[in-house]
Structures are given as C-alpha cells and as structure tokens.
C-alpha positions as CSV (number, residue, x, y, z in Angstrom):
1,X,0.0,0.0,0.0
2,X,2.8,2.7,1.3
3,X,4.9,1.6,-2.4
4,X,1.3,2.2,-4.2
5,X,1.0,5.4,-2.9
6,X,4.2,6.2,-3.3
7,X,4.1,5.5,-7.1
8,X,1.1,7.7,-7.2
9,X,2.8,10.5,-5.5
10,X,6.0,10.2,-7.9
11,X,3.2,10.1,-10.9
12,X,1.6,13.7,-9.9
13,X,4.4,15.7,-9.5
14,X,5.6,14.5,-12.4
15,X,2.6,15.6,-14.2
16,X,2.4,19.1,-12.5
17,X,5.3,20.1,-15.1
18,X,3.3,19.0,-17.8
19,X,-0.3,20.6,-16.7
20,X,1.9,23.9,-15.9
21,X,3.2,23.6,-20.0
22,X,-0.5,23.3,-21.0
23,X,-1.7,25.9,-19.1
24,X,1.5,28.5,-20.7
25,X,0.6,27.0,-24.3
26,X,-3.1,27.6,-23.9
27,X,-2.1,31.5,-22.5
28,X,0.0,31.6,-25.2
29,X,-3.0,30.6,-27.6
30,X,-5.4,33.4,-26.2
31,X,-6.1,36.3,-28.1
32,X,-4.3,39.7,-26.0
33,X,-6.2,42.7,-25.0
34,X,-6.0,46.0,-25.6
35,X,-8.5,49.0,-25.3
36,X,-7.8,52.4,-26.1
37,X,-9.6,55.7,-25.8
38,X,-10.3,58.0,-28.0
39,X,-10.4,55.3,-30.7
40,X,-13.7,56.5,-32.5
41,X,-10.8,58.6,-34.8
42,X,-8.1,59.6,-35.8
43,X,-4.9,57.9,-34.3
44,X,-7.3,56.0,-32.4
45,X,-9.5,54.3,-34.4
46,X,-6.4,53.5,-36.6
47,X,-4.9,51.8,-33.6
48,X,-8.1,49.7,-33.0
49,X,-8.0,48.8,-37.0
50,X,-4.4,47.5,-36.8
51,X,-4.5,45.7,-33.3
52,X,-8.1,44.1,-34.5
53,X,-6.3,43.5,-38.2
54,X,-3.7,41.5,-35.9
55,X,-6.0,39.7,-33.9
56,X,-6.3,41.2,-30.7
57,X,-9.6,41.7,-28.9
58,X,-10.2,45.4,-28.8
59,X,-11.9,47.7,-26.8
60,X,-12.2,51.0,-28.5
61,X,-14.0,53.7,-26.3
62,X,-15.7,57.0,-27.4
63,X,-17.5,60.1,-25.6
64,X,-20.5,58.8,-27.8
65,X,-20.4,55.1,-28.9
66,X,-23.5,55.9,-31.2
67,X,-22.1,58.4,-33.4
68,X,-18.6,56.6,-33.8
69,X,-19.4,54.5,-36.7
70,X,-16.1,53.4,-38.1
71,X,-15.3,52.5,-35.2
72,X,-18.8,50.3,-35.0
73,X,-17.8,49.0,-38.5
74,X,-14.6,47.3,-37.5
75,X,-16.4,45.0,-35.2
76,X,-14.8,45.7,-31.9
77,X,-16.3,45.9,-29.1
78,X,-17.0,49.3,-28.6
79,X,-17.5,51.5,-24.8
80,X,-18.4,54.6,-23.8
81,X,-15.7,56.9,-21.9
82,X,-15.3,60.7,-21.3
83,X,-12.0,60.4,-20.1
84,X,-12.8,63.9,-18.4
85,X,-15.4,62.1,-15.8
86,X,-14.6,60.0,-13.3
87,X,-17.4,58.3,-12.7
88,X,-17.5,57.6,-16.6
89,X,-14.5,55.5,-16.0
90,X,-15.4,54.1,-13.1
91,X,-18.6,53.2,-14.8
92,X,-15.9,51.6,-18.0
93,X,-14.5,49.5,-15.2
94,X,-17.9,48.2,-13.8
95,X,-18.9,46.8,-16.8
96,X,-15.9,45.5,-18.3
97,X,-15.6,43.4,-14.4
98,X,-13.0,40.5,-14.4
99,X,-11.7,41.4,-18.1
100,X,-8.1,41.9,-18.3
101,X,-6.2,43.9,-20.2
102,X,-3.3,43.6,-21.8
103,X,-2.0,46.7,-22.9
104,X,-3.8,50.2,-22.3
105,X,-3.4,53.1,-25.0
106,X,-4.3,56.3,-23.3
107,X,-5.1,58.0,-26.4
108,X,-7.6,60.5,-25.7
109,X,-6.7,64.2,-26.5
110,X,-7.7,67.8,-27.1
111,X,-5.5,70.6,-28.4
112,X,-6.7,72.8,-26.1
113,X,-7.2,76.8,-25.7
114,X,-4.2,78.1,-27.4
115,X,-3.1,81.4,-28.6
116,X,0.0,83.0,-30.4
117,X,0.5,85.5,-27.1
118,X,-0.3,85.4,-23.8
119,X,-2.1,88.5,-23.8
120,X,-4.9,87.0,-26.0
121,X,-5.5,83.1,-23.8
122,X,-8.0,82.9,-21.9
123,X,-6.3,81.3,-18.7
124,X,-9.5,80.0,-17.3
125,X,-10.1,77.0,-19.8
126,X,-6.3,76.3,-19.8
127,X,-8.0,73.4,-17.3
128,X,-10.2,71.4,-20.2
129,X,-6.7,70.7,-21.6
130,X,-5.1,69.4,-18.7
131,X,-8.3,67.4,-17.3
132,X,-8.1,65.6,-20.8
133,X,-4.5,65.5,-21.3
134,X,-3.3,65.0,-18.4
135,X,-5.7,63.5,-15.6
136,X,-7.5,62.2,-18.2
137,X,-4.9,59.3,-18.5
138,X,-4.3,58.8,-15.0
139,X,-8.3,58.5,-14.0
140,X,-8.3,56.1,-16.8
141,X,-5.5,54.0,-15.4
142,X,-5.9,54.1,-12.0
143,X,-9.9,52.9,-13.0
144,X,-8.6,49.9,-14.6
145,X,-5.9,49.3,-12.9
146,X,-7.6,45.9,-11.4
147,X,-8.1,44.8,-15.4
148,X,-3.9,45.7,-16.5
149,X,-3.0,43.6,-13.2
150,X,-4.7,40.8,-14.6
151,X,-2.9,41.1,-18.1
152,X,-0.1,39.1,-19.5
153,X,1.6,42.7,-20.7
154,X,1.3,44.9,-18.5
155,X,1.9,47.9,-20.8
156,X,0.2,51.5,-20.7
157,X,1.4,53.6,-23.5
158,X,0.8,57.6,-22.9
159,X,0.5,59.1,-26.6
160,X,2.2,62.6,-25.5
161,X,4.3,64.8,-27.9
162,X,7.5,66.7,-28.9
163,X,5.9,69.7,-28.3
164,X,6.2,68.4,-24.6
165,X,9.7,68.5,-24.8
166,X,10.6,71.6,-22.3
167,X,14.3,71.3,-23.8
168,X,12.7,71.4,-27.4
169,X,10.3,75.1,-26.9
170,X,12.6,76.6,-29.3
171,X,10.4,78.0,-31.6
172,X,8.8,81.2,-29.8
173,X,6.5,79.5,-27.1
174,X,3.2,79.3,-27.7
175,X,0.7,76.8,-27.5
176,X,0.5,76.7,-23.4
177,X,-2.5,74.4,-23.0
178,X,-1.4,71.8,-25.5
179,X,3.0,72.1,-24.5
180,X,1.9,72.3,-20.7
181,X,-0.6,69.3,-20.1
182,X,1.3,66.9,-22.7
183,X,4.5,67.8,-20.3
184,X,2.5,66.8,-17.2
185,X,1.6,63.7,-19.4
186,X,4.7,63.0,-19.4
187,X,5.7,63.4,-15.7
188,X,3.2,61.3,-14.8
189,X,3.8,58.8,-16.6
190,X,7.1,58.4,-15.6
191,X,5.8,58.6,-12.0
192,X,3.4,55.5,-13.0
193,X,6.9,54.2,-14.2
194,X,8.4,53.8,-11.0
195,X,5.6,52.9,-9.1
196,X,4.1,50.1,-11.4
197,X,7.7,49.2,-12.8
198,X,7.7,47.2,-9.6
199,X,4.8,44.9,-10.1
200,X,6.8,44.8,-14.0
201,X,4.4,46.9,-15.8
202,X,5.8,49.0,-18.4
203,X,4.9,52.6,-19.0
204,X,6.0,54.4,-21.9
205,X,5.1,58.1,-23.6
206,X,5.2,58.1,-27.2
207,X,5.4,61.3,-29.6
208,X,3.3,59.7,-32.9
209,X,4.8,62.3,-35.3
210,X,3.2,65.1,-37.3
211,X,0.3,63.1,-38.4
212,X,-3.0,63.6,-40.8
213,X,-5.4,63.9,-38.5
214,X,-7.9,66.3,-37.4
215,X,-5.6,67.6,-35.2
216,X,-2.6,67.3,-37.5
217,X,-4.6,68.9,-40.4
218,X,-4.0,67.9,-44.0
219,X,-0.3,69.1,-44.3
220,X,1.8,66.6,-42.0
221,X,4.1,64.3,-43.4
222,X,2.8,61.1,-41.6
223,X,-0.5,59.0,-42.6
224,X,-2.0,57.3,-39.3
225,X,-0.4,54.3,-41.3
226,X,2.5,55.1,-41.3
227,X,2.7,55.9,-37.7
228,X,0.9,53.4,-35.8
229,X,2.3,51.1,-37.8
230,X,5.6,51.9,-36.6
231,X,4.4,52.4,-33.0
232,X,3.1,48.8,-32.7
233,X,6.9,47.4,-33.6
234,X,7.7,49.5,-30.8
235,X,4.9,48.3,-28.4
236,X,5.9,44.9,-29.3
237,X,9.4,45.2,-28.6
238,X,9.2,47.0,-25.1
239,X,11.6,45.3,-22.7
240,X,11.4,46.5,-18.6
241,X,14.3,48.5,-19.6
242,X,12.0,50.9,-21.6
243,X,9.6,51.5,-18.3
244,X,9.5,55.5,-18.2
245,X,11.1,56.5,-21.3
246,X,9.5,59.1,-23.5
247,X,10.7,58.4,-27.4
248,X,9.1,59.0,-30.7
249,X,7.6,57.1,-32.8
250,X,10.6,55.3,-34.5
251,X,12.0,54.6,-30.8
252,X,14.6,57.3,-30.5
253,X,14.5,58.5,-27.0
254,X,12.8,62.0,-27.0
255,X,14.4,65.1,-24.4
256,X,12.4,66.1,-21.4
C-alpha cells in the first residue's frame, strides 16, 4: 500500500510540469487585449484597425459610442468613456468586471485653448486641456488598474508629444494648454513608471509624429499608417528596460 501510494505521488508531481506547460501553451494561444480611448478617430480608431487587423480583442472607447461608426464598423467591441469624468470611467470598469487587459493606449486628447501671445488666452479654460491630457490618463489607469493587473503585458502607453519637450520650446513659445498638459503627461507617466515598474508593468510616452489627423490637419508628413504602424513594432518590442522612457515614434528617445 505505502509503495502504491508512493508511485502515485511520484506520478503527480511529475505531471504538475506537464499541466503547468499546458496551461503557458493555452495563455499563449489566447487572443491579447487592448482598449484604447479616443479610438472612434483619428490615431485612435487606426490603432483599433491595426490591433483588431492583428488579432487582438479590442476595446475602442468613445465620448458617444452611437455616433462613432467606423469605429462600429470594425467589429470591436465598442465603450463609452469621457476620459474627463470620473465616474465615466469608473462606470468603464464596472462593466468590463474581471476582463483583463493587456496593454492600455491612453489616447484621448484635445489641443486645447491656445493662442499665439499670452495677452490673447483665456487662462480659465487652460483646465479642459489638462483634465483631458493629463488627468485624463491617469483617472483612466488608475480605473482599470484591477483589469492591466490581470494582463499578461502589462503595458500603458501615454501618446504625448515633442511639443512636450521643455528642452525642445525653441520655436517662440506658444501653445500653453497643449505644450503644458502633454508635459504633465509626461511626468506622470514616468511617476506610473516607478511605481508600477515594480509589479513589472511597463509605462511608456510616445510622440506619434506630425500626423494627418484632425488635429494634424492635411499638411503633416505622416498617414496614421505610417505611424501606428511603426508604434506597434515598438509596443511589441518594449523590454522592462524601456519603463519611463518618452521616445518618438521610430524609438529614438525623446528630451524632457
């Protein structure tokens, strides 16, 4: 009896390799996650058509899921978010409930209130730009920050700018809501860094280019293409060495 169970002890832990194999394989085999805001357009919704082109499950949100049709047309699953609300994320996280996520792209942004002088902004809605910019990505992170713990990845990407570059303001200042929230973008992201770095997240803020967008306008060099194209090689190839870094869209490291 004592050599019979024995044997069958000897048999289960040498199957508990085996089962733990199965179990990576099968991980290995599940589709990833990512959702990113402000996908109904623009660099967004190109992001959702790559990742969902790729395979991915996506999660695209928009301010107003009923007008965002392209988005609708990809066949993602598509959620309401006003990045600018709390309880609008809070609300995101409710109903997505044990979901995780794989990667977060805190895409969401406004220009802003911006003027060639100072004498001509109007300081008082210098705050839109920095609730959307700024806190926006933070609300939206710390909101799912149960769903990116239950991730493989564990990557947030920030989509921030060279025009947040306080080394870079070379050319006649300018632009205060836009330069100043993207900068705080970037400082808090690089806080997330160091805080989440140690559960092995990685946190990264990436200038897309001078893109066609609505924002970009009709004149910059970059399609959406072109760029998220070139951003999703670099999302794919983040090591933890890369937590907190602020580069551009072709991975060159970016100045502060």
């Amino acid at each position: 009896m004592r050599r019979y169970l024995i044997s069958l002890l000897a048999a289960f832990l040498t199957t508990i390799p085996q089962l733990a194999l199965l179990d990576a394989a099968r991980a290995a085999d599940e589709p990833k996650t990512v959702l990113i805001t402000g996908a109904n357009r623009g660099l967004g919704l190109e992001f959702a058509r790559e990742f969902h082109t790729r395979g991915y499950r996506v999660i695209g949100t928009a301010r107003d899921p009923a007008a965002a049709e392209e988005l609708k047309a990809l066949g993602v699953r598509v959620e309401q978010l006003d990045v600018a609300d709390t309880g609008s994320a809070k609300a995101l996280a409710s109903r997505l409930g044990d979901v995780a996520i794989d990667i977060l792209i805190n895409n969401a942004g406004i220009f802003g209130v911006n003027t060639p002088t100072i004498a001509e902004l109007d300081v008082d809605k210098l705050h839109e730009a920095f609730t959307v910019n700024s806190i926006g990505p933070l609300r939206v992170t710390q909101a799912l920050l149960k769903n990116l713990r239950q991730g493989h990845d564990k990557k947030i990407v920030n989509i921030s700018t060279s025009m947040a570059s306080i080394s870079d303001n070379t050319d006649g200042g300018g632009n205060y809501a836009y330069r100043s929230s993207k900068a705080a973008l970037n400082m808090i992201g690089k806080s997330l860094a160091g805080e989440l770095g140690r559960e092995d997240f990685i946190v990264v803020m990436i200038h897309p280019g001078w893109v066609r967008t609505d924002m970009g306008g009709p004149g910059a060099p970059l399609s959406p293409e072109e760029s998220i194209g070139a951003i999703l090689k670099l999302i794919d190839g983040l090591k933890a060495e890369d937590n907190g870094r602020f580069m551009d869209y072709k991975g060159q490291t970016m100045a502060w």
